[in-house]
N, C-alpha and C positions, 0 to 999 in steps of 0.2 A: 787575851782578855785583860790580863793587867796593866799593858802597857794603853788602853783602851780607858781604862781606870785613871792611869795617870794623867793621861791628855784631858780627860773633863774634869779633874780639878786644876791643872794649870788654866785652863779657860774660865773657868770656875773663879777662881782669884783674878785674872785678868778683867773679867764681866764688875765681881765685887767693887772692883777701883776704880772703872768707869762710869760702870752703867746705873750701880745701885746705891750710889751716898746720894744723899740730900742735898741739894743746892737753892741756895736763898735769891728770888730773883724778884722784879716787878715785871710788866709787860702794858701797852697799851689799851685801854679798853676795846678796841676795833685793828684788825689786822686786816689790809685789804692787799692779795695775791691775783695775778693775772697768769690763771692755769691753761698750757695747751688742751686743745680738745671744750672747753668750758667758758675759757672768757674770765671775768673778775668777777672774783667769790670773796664775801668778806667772812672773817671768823671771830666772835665776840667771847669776851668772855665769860665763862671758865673755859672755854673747848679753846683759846690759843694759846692758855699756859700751860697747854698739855706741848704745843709745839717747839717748846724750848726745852722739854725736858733730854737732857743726852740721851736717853731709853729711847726715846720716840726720835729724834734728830738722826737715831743713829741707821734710820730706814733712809736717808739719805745716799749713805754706801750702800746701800743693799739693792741691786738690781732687778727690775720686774723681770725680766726674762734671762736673769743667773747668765749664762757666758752666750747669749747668741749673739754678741756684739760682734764676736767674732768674726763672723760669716755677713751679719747685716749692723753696720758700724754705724747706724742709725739708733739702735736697740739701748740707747743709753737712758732712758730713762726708768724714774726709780719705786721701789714700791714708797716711798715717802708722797711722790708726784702723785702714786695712783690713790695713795691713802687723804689725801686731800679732797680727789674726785670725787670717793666714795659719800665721802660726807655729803659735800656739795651737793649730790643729785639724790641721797637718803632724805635729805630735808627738804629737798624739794621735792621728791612722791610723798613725806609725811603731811608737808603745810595742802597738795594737792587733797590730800584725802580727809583732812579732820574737819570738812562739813560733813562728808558723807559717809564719815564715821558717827558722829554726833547723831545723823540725823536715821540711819538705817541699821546700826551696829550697837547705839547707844555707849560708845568708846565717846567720853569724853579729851582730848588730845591739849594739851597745855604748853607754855614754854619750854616748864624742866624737864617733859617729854622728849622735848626735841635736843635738849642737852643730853638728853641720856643715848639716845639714839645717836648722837654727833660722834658719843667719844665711841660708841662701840665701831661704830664706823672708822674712824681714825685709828682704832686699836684693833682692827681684825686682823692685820699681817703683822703685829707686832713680834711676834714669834719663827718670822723668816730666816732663816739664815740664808748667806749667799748664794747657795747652790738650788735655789728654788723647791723643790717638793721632789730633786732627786736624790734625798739620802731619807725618804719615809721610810724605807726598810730596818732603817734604825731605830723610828721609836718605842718599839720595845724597850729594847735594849734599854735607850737613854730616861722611860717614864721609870725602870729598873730605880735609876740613879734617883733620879725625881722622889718616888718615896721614900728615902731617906731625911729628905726637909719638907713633905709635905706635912702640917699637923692634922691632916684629916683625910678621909678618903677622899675618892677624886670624882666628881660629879658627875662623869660618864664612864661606862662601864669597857667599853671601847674605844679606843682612841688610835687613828689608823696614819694620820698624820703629824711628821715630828712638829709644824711648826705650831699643831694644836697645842701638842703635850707641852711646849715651850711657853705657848702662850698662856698657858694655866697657874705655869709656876712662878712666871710673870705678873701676873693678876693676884696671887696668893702673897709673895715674898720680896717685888722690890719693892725699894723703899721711896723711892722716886716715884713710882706709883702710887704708892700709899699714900704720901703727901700730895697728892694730884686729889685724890678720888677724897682725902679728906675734905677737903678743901673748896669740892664741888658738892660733899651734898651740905657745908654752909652757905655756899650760895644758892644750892635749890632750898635750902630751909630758908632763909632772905627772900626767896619769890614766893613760892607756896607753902611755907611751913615745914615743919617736920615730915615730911613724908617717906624721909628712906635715912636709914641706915649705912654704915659704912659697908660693911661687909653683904648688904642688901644692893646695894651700887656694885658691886664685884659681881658678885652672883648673877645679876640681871646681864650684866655686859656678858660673863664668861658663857651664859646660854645664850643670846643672841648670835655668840660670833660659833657658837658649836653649834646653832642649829639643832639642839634637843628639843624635840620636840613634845614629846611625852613629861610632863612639867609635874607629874603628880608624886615624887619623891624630890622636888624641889623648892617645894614653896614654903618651907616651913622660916617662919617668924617675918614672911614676905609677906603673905594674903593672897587670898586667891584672887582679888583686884586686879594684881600685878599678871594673872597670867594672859590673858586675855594680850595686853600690850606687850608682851615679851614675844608672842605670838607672829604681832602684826612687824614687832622690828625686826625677827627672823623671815616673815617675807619680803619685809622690802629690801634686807640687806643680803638676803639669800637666798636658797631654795629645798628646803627643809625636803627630806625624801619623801616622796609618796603624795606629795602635799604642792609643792610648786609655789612661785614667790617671783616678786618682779627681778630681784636679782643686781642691785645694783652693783656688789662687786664684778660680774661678769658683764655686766654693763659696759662699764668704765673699759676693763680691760680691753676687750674687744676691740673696743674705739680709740683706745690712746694704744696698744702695741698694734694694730693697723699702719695709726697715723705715724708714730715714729719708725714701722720698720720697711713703712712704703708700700703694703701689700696692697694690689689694688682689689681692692669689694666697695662694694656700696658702704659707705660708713655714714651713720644719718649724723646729724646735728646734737651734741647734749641736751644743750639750753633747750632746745623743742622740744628733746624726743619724748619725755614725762610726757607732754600734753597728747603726746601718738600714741600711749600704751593704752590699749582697749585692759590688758591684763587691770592698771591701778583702778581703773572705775569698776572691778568686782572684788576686791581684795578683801571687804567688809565681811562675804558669802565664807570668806573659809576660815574665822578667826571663830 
């Protein structure tokens, strides 16, 4: 166990030096990328200055399907690649549904909506390591370590996946993050005003990409406005248990580890498929 101890803080220091100083940068106001599987998606900002942050670049290394290059030498692409998708088709089921949110749901849907939704999209595998989802058996273990530097308890009372627990403490403690998410709710406050909080932007994302769905020891200094939409970004970015959600990260994946590792199935089109899901034209019924 001690020698268990020592390796997460050499990593620990390793991470500090990389991952979490502050870096002064400018960026383009319009980023436009030509994604497999998608086509060309453009990214505006605040959601592109999140792409330069080395915390988020560093999903680059990180492979969606951890070592099966091995076997299928196709297999190289990245959760950085898939983190892009994700967005790309969250905002296009969001901009698909905020008439028939407006007009059946009474969910009014806005720009900084769709900025908030973009980054948690971009930010839900932030917390992978290499090995994909086969060292879960760890995170006990390493959320152990985690309260150590969390100042607060942890917003879910279970936590079954390590790159959960990682992406919590990520959300809570870099500093690179921090400077991101400040940063964007000045410019959600420059489009609609004051409406959110620093630590109110943390919050919304880190239940979005957990899928908590029971939101009633959550919302405090939020409002319960907020719940209703935190709701609908958990189904279109997931599929909350018991509850169901269009799913865009298993979307994505599906269709881009298909395309890269040659399997042959029916793989439908990105760009369309939004308009084939009979699922997004009821989504209003379970918020």
């Amino acid at each position: 166990m001690e020698s268990i101890r020592d390796i997460y803080y050499m990593l620990l220091d390793s991470y500090e030096f990389r991952y979490n100083k502050v870096i002064e940068y400018t960026v383009p106001e319009k980023i436009i990328f030509v994604l497999p599987c998608i086509g060309e998606i453009s990214i505006d900002v605040p959601l592109s200055k999140l792409l330069f942050l080395p915390m988020f670049r560093r999903l680059k290394d990180v492979k969606q399907l951890a070592h099966t290059h091995i076997y299928l030498p196709g297999a190289m692409h990245t959760r950085y690649e898939h983190s892009l998708g994700v967005m790309a088709i969250s905002l296009k089921v969001l901009e698909k549904l905020r008439k028939s949110l407006k007009e059946k749901a009474n969910i009014d849907i806005n720009d900084c909506d769709s900025i908030v939704l973009g980054i948690a999209a971009l930010l839900h595998d932030i917390g992978h390591t290499s090995w994909g989802h086969a060292l879960d058996g760890l995170a006990g273990i390493i959320l152990d370590y985690f309260t150590e530097f969390l100042e607060r308890k942890l917003f879910l009372s279970d936590i079954g996946k390590l790159d959960i627990a990682i992406a919590l403490y990520l959300l809570e403690h870099n500093e690179q993050l921090t400077w991101f998410f400040k940063d964007v709710v000045n410019e959600i406050t420059k489009k609609c005003g004051k409406i959110l909080e620093l630590e109110h932007l943390r919050k919304i994302v880190w239940l979005t990409i957990s899928e908590e769905w029971n939101l009633d020891n959550y919302l405090d200094n939020i409002g319960n406005n907020w719940a209703r939409k935190i709701k609908l970004f958990q189904t279109i970015l997931g599929s909350p248990r018991g509850v169901g959600g269009v799913n865009t990260d298993r979307l994505d994946w599906i269709i881009r580890d298909s395309h890269h590792t040659y399997i042959k199935m029916h793989t439908p089109n990105i760009p369309n498929i939004v308009d084939d899901l009979e699922y997004v034209n009821s989504i209003e019924r379970r918020l």
